[in-house]
C-alpha positions in Angstrom: 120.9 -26.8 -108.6 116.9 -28.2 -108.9 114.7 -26.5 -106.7 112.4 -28.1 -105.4 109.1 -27.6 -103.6 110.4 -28.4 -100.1 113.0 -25.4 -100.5 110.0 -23.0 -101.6 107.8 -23.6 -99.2 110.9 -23.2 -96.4 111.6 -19.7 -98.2 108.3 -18.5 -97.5 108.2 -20.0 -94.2 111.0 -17.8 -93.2 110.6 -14.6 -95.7 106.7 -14.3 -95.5 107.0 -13.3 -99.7 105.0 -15.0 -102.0 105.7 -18.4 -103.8 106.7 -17.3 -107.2 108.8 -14.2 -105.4 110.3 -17.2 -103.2 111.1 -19.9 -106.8 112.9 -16.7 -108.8 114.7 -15.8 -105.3 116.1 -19.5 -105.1 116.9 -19.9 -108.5 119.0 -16.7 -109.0 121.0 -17.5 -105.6 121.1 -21.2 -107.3 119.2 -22.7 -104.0 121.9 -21.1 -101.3 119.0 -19.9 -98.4 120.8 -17.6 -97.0 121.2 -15.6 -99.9 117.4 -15.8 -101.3 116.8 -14.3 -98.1 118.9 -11.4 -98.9 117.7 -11.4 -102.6 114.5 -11.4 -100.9 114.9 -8.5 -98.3 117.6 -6.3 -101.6 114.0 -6.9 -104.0 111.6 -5.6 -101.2 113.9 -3.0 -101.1 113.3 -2.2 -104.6 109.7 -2.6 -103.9 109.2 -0.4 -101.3 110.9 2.2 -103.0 108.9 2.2 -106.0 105.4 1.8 -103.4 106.7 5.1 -101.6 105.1 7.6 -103.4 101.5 5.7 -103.5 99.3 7.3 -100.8 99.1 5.5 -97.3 96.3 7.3 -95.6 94.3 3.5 -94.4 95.8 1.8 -91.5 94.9 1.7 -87.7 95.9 2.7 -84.5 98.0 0.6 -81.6 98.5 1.1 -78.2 101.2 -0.9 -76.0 100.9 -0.7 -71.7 103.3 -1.4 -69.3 103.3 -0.8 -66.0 102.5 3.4 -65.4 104.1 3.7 -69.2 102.3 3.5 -72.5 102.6 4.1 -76.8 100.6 5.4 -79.2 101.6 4.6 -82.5 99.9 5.2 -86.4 101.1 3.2 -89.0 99.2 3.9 -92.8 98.6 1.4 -95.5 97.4 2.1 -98.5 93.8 0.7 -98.4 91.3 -0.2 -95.3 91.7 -4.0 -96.6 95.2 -4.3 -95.8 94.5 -2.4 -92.7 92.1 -5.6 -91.3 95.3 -8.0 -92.5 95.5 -9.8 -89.5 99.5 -10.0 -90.4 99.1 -5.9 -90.9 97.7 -5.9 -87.5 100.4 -8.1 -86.1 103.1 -5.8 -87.5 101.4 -2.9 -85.7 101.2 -4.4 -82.5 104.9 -5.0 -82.7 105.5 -1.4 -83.6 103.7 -0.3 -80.3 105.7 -2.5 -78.0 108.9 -1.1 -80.0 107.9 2.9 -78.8 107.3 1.5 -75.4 110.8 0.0 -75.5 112.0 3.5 -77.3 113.9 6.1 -76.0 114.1 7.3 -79.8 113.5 11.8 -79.6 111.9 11.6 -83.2 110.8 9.1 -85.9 114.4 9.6 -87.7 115.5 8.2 -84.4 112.8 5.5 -84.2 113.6 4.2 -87.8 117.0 3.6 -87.4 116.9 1.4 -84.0 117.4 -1.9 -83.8 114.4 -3.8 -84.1 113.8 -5.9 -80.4 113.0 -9.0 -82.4 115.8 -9.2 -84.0 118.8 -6.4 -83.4 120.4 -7.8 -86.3 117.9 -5.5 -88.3 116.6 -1.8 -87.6 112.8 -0.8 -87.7 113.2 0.7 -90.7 114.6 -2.7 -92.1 111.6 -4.3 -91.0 109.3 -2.2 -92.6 111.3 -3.0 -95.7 110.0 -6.2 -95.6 106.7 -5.8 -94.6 106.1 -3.9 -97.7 107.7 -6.9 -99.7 105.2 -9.3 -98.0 102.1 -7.1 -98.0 102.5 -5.2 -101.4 101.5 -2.2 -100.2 103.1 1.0 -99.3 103.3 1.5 -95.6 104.1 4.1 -93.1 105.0 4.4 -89.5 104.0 7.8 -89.5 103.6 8.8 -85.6 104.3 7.1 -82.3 104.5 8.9 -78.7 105.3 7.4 -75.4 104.1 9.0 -72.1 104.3 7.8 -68.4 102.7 8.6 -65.4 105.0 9.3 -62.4 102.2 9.7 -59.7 99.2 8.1 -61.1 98.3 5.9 -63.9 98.0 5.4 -67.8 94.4 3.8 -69.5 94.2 3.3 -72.8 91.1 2.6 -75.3 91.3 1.7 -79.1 87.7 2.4 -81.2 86.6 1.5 -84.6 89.1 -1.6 -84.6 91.9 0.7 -84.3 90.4 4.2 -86.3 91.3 6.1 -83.2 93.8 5.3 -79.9 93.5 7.3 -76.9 95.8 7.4 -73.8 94.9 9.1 -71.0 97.4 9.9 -67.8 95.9 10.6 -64.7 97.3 11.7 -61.8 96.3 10.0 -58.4 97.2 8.6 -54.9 94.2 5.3 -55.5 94.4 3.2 -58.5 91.5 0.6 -58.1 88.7 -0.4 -60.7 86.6 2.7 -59.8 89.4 5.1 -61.1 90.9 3.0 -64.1 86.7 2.6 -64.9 86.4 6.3 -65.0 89.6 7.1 -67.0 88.5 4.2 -69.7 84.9 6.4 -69.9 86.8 9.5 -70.2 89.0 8.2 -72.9 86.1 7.2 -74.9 84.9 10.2 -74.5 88.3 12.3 -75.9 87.8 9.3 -79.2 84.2 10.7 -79.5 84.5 14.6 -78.9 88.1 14.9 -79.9 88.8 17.8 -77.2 92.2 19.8 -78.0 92.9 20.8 -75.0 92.5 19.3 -70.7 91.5 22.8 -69.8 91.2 26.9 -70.4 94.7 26.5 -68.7 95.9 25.2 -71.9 94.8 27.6 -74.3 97.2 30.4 -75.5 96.1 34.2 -75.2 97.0 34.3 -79.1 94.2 31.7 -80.0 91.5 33.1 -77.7 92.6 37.1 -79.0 92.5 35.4 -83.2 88.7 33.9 -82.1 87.8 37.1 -80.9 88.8 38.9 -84.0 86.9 36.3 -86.2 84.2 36.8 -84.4 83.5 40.8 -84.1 84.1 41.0 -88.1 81.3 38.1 -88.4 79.4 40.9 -86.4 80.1 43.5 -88.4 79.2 42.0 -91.6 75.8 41.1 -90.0 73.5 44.0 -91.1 71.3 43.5 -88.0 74.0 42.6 -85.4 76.3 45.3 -86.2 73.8 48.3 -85.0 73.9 46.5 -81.6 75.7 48.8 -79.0 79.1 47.9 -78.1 79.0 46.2 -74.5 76.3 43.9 -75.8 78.6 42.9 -79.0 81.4 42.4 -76.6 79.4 39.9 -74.4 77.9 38.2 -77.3 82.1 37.5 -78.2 82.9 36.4 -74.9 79.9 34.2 -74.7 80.5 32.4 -78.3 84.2 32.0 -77.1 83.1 30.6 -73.8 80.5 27.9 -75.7 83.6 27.3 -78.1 85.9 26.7 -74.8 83.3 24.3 -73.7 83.6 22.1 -76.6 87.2 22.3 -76.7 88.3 21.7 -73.2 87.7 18.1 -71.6 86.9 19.7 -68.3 84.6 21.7 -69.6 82.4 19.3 -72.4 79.5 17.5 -70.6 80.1 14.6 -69.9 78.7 12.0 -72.1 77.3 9.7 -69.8 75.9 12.3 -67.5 72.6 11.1 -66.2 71.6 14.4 -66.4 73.1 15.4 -69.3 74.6 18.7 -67.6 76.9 17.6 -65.2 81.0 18.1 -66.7 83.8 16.0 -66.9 85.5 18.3 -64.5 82.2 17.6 -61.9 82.2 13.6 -62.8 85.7 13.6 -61.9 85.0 15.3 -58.5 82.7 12.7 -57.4 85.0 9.9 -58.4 87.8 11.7 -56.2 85.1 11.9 -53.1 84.3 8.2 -53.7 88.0 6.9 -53.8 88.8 9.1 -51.2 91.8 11.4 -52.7 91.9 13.4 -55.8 92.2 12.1 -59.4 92.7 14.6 -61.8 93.7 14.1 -66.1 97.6 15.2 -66.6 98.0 14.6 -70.3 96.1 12.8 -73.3 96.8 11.7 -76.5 94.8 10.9 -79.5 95.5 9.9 -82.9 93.1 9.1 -85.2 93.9 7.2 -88.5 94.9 8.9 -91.4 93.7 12.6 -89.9 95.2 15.2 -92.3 96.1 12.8 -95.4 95.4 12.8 -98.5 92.5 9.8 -99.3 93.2 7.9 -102.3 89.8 8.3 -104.6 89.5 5.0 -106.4 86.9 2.5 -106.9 88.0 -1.3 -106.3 87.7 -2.1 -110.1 90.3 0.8 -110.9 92.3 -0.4 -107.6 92.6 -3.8 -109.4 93.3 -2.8 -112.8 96.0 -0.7 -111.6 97.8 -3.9 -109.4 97.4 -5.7 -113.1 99.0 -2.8 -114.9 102.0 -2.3 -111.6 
């Protein structure tokens, strides 16, 4: 059977592949559509697998909302060119409202559901073919779905998706002033990156570990070692106290304090006293692309070159 332009361009209509991938698709299925399509999907298969072991450490961050529930999800491409794809970007988006839909325990889970857009396929399937399209190793490396029961969710994206943060608060008034002063605080957590909400949160273990770094630092310090004993003992608790500062959200200034001293744990007192009834931070979440990957080191030229050579 002659194939023709018309069939081509209907191939990548509904595959997304390129034009030459879409011609040697049609001709080895001798023009039946329904099977380039599964050529198609069987040779992004074949595609992704040999793409899996390049590094995906690019990418962005997406966040879905609705209602008092929200989703955080990462999702790695290979370089920060794909990651501004507006097709990339697309993808990502869908992948958000798919943990929002989720009641997957794990990303084994996650992978194997059926995708919402089409249950004919799972997620996994889907990435499949993204791969195929992109040419590019990706990953759905992370998601998490939280939901406030007494209270609400915000949610901020920076850097064009570098870092997502959700924040749930829990509180009787949900009006501009509150949702305002969750976005700042959610800014603030992409900025400062605090680990914890507050001292509540840290484990005995982690603050007894700090204290042990610390007294050998002061014994290897020729000068701070001959101090006497209480005052080395108050010079640990007050370096674990400044570290607990900068590690607690309550605790760090906050950042658009007019007088630079006052805490996120006093900026959220006056906004309880102006909305009339307390609002208080229950959980956040914040994922930040590619934190604790490996980075590809390559300059473009060698990125091109090696495509040429693939």
């Amino acid at each position: 059977m002659a194939i023709t332009a018309a069939m081509v361009k209907e191939l990548r209509e509904l595959s997304g592949a390129g034009m030459m991938d879409c011609k040697k698709a049609l001709n080895e299925t001798d023009g039946n559509m329904d099977e380039a399509m599964e050529f198609l999907r069987k040779n992004g298969q074949a595609k992704a697998e040999k793409k899996a072991s390049r590094i995906a450490a690019e990418g962005i961050v997406k966040v879905a909302v609705k209602d008092n529930s929200a989703a955080i999800v990462e999702v790695n491409s290979e370089t920060d060119f794909v990651a501004k794809n507006e097709k990339f970007q697309t993808f990502v988006e869908k992948v958000a409202q798919q943990a929002l839909a989720s009641d997957a325990a794990d990303m084994d889970a996650f992978m194997e559901e059926k995708w919402i857009e089409d249950n004919s396929k799972s997620v996994k399937d889907i990435l499949v073919e993204q791969v195929a399209v992109i040419g590019e190793n990706l990953k759905i490396r992370r998601f998490e779905k939280v939901t406030a029961e007494n209270g609400c969710v915000v949610d901020y994206i920076h850097g064009g998706g570098r870092i997502g943060v959700v924040v749930v608060a829990e509180t009787a008034t949900v009006n501009d002033t509150v949702q305002e002063a969750l976005k700042n605080l959610a800014m603030q957590i992409a900025a400062l990156n605090p680990k914890y909400i507050d001292r509540s949160e840290v484990s005995a273990d982690y603050i007894a570990h700090e204290k042990e770094i610390l007294l050998a630092q002061i014994k290897n310090d020729p000068k701070e070692s001959q101090k006497p004993e209480k005052v080395i003992n108050g010079m640990i608790e007050g370096r674990i106290n400044k570290e607990l500062k900068e590690i607690c959200l309550v605790d760090q200034v906050y950042v658009k304090a007019e007088d630079g001293k006052q805490t996120v744990a006093k900026y959220l007192e006056a906004v309880s006293k102006e909305v009339g009834t307390p609002v208080s931070i229950k959980k956040f979440i914040r994922f930040e692309t590619g934190e604790g990957l490996e980075k590809k080191n390559e300059d473009f030229a060698a990125e091109v070159a090696a495509q040429m050579n693939a």
